[in-house]
BAKOL-781505 format. One record per residue (C-alpha): residue number from 1; x, y, z. Coordinates in steps of 0.05 Angstrom, whole numbers, plus 5000, padded with zeros to 4 digits. Example, Ala and Ser with C-alpha at 12.3 -4.5 7.8 and 13.67 -1.06 7.14 Angstrom:
BEGIN
 seq    x    y    z
   1 5246 4910 5156
   2 5273 4979 5143
// end
This chain:
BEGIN
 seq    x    y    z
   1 4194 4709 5421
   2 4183 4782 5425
   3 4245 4831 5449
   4 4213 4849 5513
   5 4202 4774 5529
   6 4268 4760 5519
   7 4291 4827 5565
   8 4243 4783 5614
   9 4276 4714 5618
  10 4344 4755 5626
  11 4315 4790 5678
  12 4289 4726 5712
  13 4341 4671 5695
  14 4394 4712 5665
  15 4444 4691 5607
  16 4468 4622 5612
  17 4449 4607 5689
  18 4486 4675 5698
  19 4451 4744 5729
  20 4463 4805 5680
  21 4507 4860 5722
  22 4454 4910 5692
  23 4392 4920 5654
  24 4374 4985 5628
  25 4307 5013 5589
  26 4315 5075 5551
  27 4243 5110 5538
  28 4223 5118 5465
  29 4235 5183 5438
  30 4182 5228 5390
  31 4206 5263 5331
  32 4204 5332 5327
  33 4195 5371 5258
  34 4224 5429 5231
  35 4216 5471 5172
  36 4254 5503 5119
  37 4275 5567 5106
  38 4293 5568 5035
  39 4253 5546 4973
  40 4268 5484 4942
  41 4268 5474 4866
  42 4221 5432 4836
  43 4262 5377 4820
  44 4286 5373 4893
  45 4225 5374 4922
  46 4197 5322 4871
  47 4252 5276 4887
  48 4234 5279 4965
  49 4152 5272 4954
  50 4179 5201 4908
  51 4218 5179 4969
  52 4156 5185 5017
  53 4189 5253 5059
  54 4132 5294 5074
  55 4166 5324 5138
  56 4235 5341 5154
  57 4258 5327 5224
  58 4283 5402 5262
  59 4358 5382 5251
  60 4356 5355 5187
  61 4314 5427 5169
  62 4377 5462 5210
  63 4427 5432 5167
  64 4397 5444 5100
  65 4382 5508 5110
  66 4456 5518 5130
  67 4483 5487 5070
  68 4438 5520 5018
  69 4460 5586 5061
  70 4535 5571 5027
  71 4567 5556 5095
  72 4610 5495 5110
  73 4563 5453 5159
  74 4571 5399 5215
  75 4514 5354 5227
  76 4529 5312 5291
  77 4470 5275 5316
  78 4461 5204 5330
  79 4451 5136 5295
  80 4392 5128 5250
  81 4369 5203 5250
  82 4373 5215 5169
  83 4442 5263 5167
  84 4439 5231 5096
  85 4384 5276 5081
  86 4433 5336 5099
  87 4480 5335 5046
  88 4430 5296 4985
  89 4380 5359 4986
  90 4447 5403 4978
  91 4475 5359 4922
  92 4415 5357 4892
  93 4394 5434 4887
  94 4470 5449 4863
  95 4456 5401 4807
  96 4393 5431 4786
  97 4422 5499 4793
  98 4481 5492 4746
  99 4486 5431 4709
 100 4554 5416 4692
 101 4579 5419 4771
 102 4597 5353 4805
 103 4595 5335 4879
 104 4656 5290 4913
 105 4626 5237 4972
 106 4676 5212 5016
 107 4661 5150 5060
 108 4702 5111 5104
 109 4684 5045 5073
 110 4661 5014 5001
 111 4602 4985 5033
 112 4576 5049 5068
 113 4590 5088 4990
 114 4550 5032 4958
 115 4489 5038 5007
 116 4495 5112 4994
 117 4502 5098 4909
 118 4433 5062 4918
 119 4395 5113 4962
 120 4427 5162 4910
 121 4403 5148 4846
 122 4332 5132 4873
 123 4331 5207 4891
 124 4363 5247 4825
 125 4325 5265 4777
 126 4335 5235 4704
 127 4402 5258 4672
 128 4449 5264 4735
 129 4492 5211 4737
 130 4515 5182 4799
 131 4570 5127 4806
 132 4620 5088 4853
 133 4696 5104 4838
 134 4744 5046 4882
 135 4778 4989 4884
 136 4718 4954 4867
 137 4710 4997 4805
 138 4719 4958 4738
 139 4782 4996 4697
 140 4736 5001 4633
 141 4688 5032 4666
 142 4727 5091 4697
 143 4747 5140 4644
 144 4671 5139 4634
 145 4653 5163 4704
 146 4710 5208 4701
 147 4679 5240 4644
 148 4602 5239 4653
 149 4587 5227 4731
 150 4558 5290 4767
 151 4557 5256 4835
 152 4625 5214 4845
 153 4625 5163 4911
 154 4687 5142 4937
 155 4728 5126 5002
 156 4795 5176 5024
 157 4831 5117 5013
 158 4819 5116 4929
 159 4824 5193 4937
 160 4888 5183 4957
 161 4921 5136 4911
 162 4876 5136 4853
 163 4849 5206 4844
 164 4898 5261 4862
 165 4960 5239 4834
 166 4913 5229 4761
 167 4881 5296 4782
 168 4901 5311 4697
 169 4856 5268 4692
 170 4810 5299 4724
 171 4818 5366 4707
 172 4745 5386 4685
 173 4713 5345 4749
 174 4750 5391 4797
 175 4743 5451 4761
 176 4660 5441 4772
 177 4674 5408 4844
 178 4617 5448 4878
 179 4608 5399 4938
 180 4648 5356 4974
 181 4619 5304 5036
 182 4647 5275 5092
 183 4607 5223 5117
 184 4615 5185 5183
 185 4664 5250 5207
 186 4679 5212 5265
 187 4718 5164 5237
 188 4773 5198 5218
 189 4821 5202 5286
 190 4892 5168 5298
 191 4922 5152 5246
 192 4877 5156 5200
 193 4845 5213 5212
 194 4922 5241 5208
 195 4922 5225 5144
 196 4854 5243 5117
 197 4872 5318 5142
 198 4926 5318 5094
 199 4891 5277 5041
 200 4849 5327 5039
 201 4889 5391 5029
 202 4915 5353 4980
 203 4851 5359 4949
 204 4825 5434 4964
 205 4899 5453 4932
 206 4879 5426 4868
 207 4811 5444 4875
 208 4843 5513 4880
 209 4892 5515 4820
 210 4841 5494 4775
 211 4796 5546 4797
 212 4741 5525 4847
 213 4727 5524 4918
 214 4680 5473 4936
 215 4630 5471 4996
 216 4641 5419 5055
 217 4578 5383 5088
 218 4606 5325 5137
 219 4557 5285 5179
 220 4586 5247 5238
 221 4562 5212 5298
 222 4557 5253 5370
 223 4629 5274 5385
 224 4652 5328 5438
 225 4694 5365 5390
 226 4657 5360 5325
 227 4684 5435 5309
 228 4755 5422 5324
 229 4758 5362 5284
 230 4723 5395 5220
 231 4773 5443 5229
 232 4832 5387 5240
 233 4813 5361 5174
 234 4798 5408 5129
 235 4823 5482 5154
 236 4755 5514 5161
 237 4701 5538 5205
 238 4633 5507 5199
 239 4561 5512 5222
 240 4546 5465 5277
 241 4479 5428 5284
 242 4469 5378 5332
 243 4408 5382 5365
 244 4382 5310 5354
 245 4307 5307 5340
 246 4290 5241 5307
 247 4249 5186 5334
 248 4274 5134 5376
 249 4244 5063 5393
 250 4246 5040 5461
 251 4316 5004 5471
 252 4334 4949 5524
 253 4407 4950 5541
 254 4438 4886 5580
 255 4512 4880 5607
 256 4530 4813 5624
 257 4594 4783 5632
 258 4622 4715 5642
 259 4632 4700 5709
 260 4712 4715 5729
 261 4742 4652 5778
 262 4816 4643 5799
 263 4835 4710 5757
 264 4801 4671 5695
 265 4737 4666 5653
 266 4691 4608 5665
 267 4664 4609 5593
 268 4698 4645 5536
 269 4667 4711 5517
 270 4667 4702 5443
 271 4630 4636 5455
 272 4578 4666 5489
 273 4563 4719 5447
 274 4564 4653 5402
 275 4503 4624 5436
 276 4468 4693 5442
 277 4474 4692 5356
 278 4445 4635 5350
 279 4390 4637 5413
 280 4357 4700 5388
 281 4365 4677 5314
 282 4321 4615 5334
 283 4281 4654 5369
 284 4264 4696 5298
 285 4296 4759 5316
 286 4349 4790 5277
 287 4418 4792 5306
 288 4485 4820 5284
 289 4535 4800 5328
 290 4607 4857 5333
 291 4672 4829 5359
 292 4731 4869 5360
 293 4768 4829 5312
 294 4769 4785 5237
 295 4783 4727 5277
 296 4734 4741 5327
 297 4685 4743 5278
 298 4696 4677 5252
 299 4696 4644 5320
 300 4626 4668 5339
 301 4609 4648 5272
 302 4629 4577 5276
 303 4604 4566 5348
 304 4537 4595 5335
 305 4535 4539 5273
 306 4546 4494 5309
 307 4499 4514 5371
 308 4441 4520 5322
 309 4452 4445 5295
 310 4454 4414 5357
 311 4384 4454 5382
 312 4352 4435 5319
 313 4317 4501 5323
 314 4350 4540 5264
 315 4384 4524 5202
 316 4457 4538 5209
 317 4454 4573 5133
 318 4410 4632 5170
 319 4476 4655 5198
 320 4528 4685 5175
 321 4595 4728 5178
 322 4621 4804 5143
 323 4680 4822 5151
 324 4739 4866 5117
 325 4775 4815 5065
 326 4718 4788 5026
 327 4702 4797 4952
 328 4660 4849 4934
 329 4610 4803 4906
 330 4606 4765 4965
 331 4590 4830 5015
 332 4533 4848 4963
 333 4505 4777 4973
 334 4509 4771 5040
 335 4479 4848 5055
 336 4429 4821 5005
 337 4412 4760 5045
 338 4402 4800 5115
 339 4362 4854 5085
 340 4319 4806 5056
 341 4310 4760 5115
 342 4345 4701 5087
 343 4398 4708 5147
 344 4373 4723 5212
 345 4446 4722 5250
 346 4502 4766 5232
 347 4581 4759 5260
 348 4612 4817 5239
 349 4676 4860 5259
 350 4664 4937 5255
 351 4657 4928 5177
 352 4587 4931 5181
 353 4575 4994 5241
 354 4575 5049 5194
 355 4507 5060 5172
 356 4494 5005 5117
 357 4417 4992 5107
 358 4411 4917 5117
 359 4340 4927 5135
 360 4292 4920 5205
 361 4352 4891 5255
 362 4323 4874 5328
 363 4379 4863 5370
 364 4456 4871 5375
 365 4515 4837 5411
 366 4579 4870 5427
 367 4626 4817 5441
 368 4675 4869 5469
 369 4675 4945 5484
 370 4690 4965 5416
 371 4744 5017 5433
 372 4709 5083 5428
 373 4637 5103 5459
 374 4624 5143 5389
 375 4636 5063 5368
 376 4592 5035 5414
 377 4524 5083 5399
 378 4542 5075 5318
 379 4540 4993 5333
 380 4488 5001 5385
 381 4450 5039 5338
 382 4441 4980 5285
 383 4381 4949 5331
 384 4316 4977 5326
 385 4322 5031 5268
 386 4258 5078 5258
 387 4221 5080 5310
 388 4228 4998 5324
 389 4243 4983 5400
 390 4320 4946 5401
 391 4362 4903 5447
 392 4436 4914 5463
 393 4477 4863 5497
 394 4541 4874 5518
 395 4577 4814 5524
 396 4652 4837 5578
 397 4714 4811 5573
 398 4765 4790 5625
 399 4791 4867 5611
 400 4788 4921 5673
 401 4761 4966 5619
 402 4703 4921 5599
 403 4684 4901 5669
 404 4685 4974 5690
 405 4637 4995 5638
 406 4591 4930 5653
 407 4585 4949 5728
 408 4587 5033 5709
 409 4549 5026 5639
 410 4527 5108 5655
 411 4592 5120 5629
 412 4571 5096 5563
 413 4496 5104 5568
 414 4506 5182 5600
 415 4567 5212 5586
 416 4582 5249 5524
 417 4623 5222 5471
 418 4692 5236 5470
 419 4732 5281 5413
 420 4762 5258 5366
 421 4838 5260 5365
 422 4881 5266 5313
 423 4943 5302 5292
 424 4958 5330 5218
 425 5020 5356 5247
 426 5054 5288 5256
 427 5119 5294 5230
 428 5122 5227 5198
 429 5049 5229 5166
 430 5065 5294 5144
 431 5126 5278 5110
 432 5106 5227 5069
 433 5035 5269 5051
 434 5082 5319 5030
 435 5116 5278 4988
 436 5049 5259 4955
 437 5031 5332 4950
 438 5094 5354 4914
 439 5090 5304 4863
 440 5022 5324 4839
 441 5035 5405 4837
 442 5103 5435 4866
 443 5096 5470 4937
 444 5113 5531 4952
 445 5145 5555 5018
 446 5083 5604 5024
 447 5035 5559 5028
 448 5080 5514 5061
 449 5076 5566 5108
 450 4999 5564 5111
 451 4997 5501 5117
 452 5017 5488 5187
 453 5077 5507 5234
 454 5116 5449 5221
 455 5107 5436 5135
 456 5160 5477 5112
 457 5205 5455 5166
 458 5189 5387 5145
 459 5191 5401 5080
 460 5262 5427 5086
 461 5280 5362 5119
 462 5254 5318 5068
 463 5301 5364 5019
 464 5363 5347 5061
 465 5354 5272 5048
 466 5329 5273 4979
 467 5259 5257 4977
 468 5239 5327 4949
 469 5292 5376 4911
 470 5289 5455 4920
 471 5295 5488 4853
 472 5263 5546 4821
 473 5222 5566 4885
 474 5189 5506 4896
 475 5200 5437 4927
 476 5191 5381 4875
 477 5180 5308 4880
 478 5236 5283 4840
 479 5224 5219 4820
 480 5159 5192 4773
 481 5123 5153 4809
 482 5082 5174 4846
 483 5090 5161 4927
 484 5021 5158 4938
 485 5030 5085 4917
 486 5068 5071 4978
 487 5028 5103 5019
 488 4985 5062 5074
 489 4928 5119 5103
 490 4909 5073 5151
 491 4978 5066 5189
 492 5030 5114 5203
 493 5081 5107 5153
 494 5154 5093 5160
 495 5194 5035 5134
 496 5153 4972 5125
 497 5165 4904 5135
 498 5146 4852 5083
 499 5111 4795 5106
 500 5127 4736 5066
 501 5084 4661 5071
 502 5116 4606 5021
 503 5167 4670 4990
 504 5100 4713 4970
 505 5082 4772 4999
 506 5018 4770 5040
 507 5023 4838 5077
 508 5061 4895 5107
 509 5074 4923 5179
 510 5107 4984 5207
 511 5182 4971 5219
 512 5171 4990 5286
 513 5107 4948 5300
 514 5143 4894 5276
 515 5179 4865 5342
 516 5120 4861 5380
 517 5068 4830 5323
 518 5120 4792 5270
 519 5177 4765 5313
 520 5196 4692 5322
 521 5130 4656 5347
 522 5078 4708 5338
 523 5018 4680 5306
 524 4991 4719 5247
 525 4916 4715 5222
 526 4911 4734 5145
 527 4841 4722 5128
 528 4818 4650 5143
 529 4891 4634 5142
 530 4935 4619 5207
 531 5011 4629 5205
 532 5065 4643 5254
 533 5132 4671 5249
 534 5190 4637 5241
 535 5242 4691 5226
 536 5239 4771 5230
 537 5301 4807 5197
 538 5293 4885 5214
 539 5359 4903 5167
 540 5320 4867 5101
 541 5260 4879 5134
 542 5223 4820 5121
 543 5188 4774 5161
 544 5182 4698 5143
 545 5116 4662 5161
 546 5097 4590 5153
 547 5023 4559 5156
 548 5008 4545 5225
 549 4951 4493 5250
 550 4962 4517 5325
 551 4899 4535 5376
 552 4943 4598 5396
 553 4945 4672 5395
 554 5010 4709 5420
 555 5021 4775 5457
 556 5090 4803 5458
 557 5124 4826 5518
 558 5155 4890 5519
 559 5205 4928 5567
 560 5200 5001 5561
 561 5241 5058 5571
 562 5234 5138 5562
 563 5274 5195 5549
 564 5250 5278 5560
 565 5260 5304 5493
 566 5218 5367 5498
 567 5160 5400 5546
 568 5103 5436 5518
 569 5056 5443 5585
 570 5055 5435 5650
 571 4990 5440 5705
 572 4975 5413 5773
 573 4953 5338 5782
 574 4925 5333 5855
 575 4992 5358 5902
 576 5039 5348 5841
 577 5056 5359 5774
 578 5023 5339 5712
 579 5069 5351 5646
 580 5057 5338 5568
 581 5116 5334 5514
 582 5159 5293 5467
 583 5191 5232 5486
 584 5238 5183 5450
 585 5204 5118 5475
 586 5260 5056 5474
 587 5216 4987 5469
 588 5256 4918 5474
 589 5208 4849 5463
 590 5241 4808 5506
 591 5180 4751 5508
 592 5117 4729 5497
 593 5051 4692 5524
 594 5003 4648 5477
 595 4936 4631 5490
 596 4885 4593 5462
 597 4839 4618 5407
 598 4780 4610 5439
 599 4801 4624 5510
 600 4824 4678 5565
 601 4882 4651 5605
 602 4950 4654 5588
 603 4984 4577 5572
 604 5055 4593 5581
 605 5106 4647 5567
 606 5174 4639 5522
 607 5235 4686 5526
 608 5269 4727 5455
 609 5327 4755 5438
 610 5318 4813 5396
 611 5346 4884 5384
 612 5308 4947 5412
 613 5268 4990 5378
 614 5257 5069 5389
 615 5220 5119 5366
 616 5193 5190 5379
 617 5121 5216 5410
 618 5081 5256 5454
 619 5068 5227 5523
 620 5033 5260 5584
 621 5071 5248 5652
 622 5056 5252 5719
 623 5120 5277 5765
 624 5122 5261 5835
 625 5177 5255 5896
 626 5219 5203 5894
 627 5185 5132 5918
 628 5225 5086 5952
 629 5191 5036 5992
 630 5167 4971 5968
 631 5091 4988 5981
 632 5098 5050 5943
 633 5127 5018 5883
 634 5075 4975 5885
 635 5025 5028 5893
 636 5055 5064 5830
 637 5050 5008 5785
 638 4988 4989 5805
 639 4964 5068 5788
 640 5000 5057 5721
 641 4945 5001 5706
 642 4893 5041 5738
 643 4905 5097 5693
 644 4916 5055 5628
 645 4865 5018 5634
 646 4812 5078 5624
 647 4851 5121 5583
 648 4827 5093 5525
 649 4755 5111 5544
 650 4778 5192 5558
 651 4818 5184 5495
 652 4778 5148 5447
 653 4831 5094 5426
 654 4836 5034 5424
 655 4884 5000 5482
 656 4938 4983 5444
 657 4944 5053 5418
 658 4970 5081 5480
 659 5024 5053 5524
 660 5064 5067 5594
 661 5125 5060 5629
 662 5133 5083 5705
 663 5210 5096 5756
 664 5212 5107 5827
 665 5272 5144 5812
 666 5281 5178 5740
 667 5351 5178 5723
 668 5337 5248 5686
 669 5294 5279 5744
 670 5313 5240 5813
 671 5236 5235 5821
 672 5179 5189 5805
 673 5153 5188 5741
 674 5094 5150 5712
 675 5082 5160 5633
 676 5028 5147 5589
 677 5050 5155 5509
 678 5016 5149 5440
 679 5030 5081 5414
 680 5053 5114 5354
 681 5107 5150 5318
 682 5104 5227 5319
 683 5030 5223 5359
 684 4961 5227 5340
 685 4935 5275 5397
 686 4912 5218 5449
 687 4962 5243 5505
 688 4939 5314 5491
 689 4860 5293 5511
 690 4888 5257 5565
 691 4924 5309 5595
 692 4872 5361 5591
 693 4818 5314 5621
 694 4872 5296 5672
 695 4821 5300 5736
 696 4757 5258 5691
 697 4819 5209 5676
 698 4837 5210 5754
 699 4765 5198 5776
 700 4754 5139 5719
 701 4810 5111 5751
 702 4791 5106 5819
 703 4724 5085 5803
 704 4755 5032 5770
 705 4782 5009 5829
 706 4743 5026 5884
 707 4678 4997 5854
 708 4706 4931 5843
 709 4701 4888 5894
 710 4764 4850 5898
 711 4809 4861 5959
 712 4885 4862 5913
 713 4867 4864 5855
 714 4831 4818 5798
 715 4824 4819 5731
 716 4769 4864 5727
 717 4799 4918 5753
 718 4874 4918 5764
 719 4905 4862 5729
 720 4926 4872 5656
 721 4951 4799 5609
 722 5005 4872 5577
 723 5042 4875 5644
 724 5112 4852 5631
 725 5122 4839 5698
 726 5066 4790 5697
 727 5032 4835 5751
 728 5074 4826 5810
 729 5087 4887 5852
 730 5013 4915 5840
 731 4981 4945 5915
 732 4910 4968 5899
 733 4902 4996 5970
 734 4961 5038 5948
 735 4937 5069 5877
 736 4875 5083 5908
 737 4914 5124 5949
 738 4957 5155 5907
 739 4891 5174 5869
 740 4856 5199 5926
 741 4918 5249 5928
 742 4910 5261 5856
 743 4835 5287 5855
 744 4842 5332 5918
 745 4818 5395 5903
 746 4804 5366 5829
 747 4725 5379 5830
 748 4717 5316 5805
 749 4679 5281 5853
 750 4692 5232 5910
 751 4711 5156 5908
 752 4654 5118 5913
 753 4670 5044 5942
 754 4637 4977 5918
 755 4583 4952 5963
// end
């Protein structure tokens, strides 16, 4: 079956007896060349004319011409439109041009560096030596790559802990850097993105005290800030190109979700995107399947399976799964087996959406909004590479986000993506990458100074309680080890608790993440392993898990209070007062829900005990009169779900990322208050987007609820399985109204209501 005859049964019979909300056909797109300015050397341009490249496409030209210029260079531009090509030629002529200098490529994951290695060496010309340096490396083999590699490959991660606290080690690699990449730019936001900044200071220090000062070429998916964050991360000004001029297949886009009854799914999402895998697969087009989680994954895996050996129309070995927590033999076989053909049905979490050649995909399922639109167009963008014509199917959950962008997909298909937020400034990222920083060369208070407002302040701090001493002009790190080791760039630091299953450690979590994901109950995936928690001690900080054989997932319930600490802005929301700050944010889990595995619907709730938790953020709030009748308390609340549920789409978060607490009276103020914090110690920058895009955030909100078509409220719009009040008090009538109030005078638009 071809792609556009299976766009035509949707169209006529829908997905499993059920209409698609939308179909949408995006018009094939010509390439448009460009040419370029400077001359290429001959082993450059030998190298391209072996690959097949003829002709390079205007942006590609843009960017090459940029780079060979000496400037620092953004390429932004979309899925599939050869950014690769922007920082190869570069590498390539430095190489030619001076022999003993070395290029540094950074990339978010080991797969996406080992597609890269590949692509690589088939380009370089005989005697440069290109080569993989992570986890994955071999220990024998690394003193050799140290030594000989010109082009080095590796993820921030192994940057991190393997290469700058050894930088003696590699002395005469740094000394030569000449070029340093960061693919997939877009990736690094939140936490991580925190940390990369200062990962990566980390690095141009060193770079500088051994005496060079390489060039930076990042690529990154459309973005709205793709300036600011280049300059987030690294400290500099680039050259932006973004003008997108490859060619584009036609693409067939399908939202369809399961239909909602009695505040519930009929049919579990993950199971239909589970008979999607398997229908297309039969049908001999190639499928990878994205759901928003490890467990996810595995589902849609197993219930595809098991839908293709009951139709008799594909062999259940054509499918298969990728995820994060598989050996790195086993993710070379199984990218292996889909680029050759051997598996025609991928289930994958986001592990395989950064730009990994697995060869001629057709179609994609997105079992789940993925949590950022840059996320959506880099998974969207796997079907129908070239110009091949692709399918996207959107598969909602019972989520108000979801739902909205199935019934307003122009949000995702029009709009622009959003920036990227991060914040090197958080004081608890900072302090521990200072740590790591002072251990590998002593800091000075000058370019402490330089640094940022807050590092010497910080650094000061971190003097007061011993973890750096002050001697001799210069903060040290004064122990040997090196901190890096404890370390986690991918969460935000602090304490950690231990996660123990049968007395072995299996895992760590944030001490203050802990309550609400490790406390007594909560069910824990670890691989293809399910346990649950049968004791969480904060003081030892350890949590004790046991194998578990139960059919549930858990959701903590958390009550939520705020203190002022500090204002930084204020502006006008609608008739009152919009206001952006620190907060000290007081969380106590006083419950949780379970449901099953493979369902929506809540089971059953069961009450804890356990001590409260605080911690310090940035929040945006909105500050009103006082609200004391019942409807308006109901009409606040229900314009705190109104307003979390988009924010993640303004903010480009995931949901759990941000959180919200709302008074009709604020004991500090004696008016309403309804806040909306980062989910995370010190901030990351979501609250700041949010708060600048405060009308956009107003009019997703009401669209939200006035295009829905429920009368109180439903689960695709209003109703949210994180309420700890189990949604009573919610008034839709009333947040539309308080939102109505909000936008006047906004410019951003008028309410449209559902039909």
């Amino acid at each position: 079956m071809s792609l556009e005859a299976f766009v035509r049964d949707v169209r006529d019979r829908g997905i499993l007896g059920v209409p698609a909300q939308r179909v949408v056909e995006v018009p094939p797109q010509s390439p448009v060349y460009g040419e370029l300015s400077a001359r290429l050397r001959p082993s450059t341009a030998e190298a391209l004319a072996r690959a097949g490249i003829g002709r390079l496409y205007r942006h590609q030209a843009a960017a090459i011409d940029a780079a060979l210029g000496g400037r620092d260079v953004v390429l932004a531009t979309g899925t599939n439109s050869g950014k690769s090509l922007a920082y190869q030629v570069p590498a390539l002529e430095a190489l030619a041009g001076e022999p003993s200098a070395r290029a540094l490529l950074l990339f978010p994951t080991k797969a996406l560096a080992q597609d890269q290695l590949g692509k690589l060496q088939s380009l370089a010309p005989p005697g440069v030596h290109c080569a993989t340096y992570d986890g994955d490396t071999p220990p024998q083999h690394r003193a050799a790559i140290r030594r000989n590699a010109h082009v080095v490959l590796t993820n921030p991660d192994m940057l991190h802990v393997g290469i700058l606290p050894n930088h003696d080690l590699w002395g005469k690699f740094l000394k030569s850097l000449r070029l340093i990449v960061l693919d997939e730019m877009h990736v690094y936001r939140g936490v991580f993105g925190s940390h990369v900044a200062s990962v990566l200071w980390r690095l141009l220090r060193l770079c500088e005290w051994y005496g060079s000062r390489p060039q930076i070429v990042a690529a990154s998916a459309t973005i709205a800030n793709p300036l600011r964050a280049f300059w987030l991360l690294t400290g500099r000004q680039a050259q932006l190109v973004r003008d997108d001029a490859s060619v584009k297949g036609r693409r067939w886009f399908v939202f369809w979700s399961p239909p909602i009854v009695d505040g519930e799914m009929e049919r579990s999402p993950s199971v239909a995107t589970a008979w999607l895998l398997a229908a297309l697969a039969s049908a001999g087009i190639r499928t990878l399947a994205f759901s928003r989680s490890r467990g996810g994954a595995e589902v849609v895996l197993r219930r595809a399976r098991r839908a293709a050996a009951s139709s008799g129309l594909l062999d259940p070995s054509k499918l298969e799964s990728y995820r994060a927590g598989y050996s790195p033999a086993e993710r070379r076989q199984i990218e292996q087996a889909l680029f050759r053909g051997d598996v025609l049905g991928l289930s994958s979490t986001n592990a395989m959406e950064l730009g990994v050649d697995v060869g001629g995909l057709d179609a994609v399922i997105l079992n789940g909004y993925p949590g950022s639109v840059a996320s959506f167009w880099q998974q969207a963008g796997r079907a129908g590479r070239g110009g091949r014509d692709g399918l996207v199917l959107f598969v909602a959950h019972a989520d108000a986000l979801d739902q909205f962008l199935c019934r307003e997909p122009e949000r995702l298909l029009q709009a622009e993506s959003e920036s990227v937020a991060l914040n090197p400034e958080n004081p608890v990222i900072l302090g521990r990458q200072l740590c790591c920083a002072a251990h590998e060369r002593p800091l000075s208070p000058s370019e402490l100074a330089e640094r940022g407002e807050s590092a010497l302040r910080t650094a000061e701090e971190l003097e007061q309680e011993g973890s750096l001493r002050f001697t001799a002009g210069r903060f040290f790190h004064p122990r040997h080890e090196p901190p890096a080791q404890s370390v986690d760039i991918r969460g935000a630091g602090g304490d950690q608790v231990v996660l123990l299953a049968g007395g072995q450690p299996i895992g760590t979590m944030e001490t203050w993440r802990a309550p609400r994901q490790a406390h007594p109950g909560a069910v824990y995936l670890h691989r293809d392993a399910v346990y649950e928690c049968v004791e969480l001690n904060l003081e030892a900080r350890v949590a004790r898990l046991e194998p578990s054989d139960t059919g549930m997932l858990t959701q903590a319930l958390a009550q939520t209070s705020i203190e002022i600490l500090a204002e930084s802005d204020a502006g006008p929301w609608g008739p009152w007062t919009a206001k952006i700050g620190a907060l000290r944010v007081t969380d106590q889990v006083v419950g949780y829900r379970y449901y099953p595995f493979e369902g929506s619907g809540p089971q059953g709730e069961l009450p804890l005990d356990l001590p409260p938790t605080s911690y310090e953020t940035i929040g945006v709030w909105l500050e009103m009169p006082p609200l004391e009748e019942p409807e308006t308390v109901g009409a606040l609340h229900g314009l705190e779900h109104a307003l979390l549920a988009v924010g993640p789409l303004l903010a480009g978060c995931d949901r759990a990322d941000l959180g919200s607490s709302w008074y009709t009276v604020f004991p500090e103020t004696m008016r309403a208050e309804l806040f909306v914090f980062d989910q995370i110690p010190g901030g990351v920058g979501l609250c700041t987007e949010l708060f600048h895009q405060r009308a956009a955030w107003a009019s997703a909100a009401a669209q939200l609820l006035s295009a829905c078509r429920c009368a109180e409220g439903c689960p695709a719009c209003l109703l949210s399985p994180r309420c700890p009040a189990s949604n009573a008090s919610l008034s839709k009538a009333g947040a539309v109204s308080l939102l109505r109030r909000l936008l006047e005078g906004g410019g951003a638009g008028r309410i449209r209501t559902a039909e």
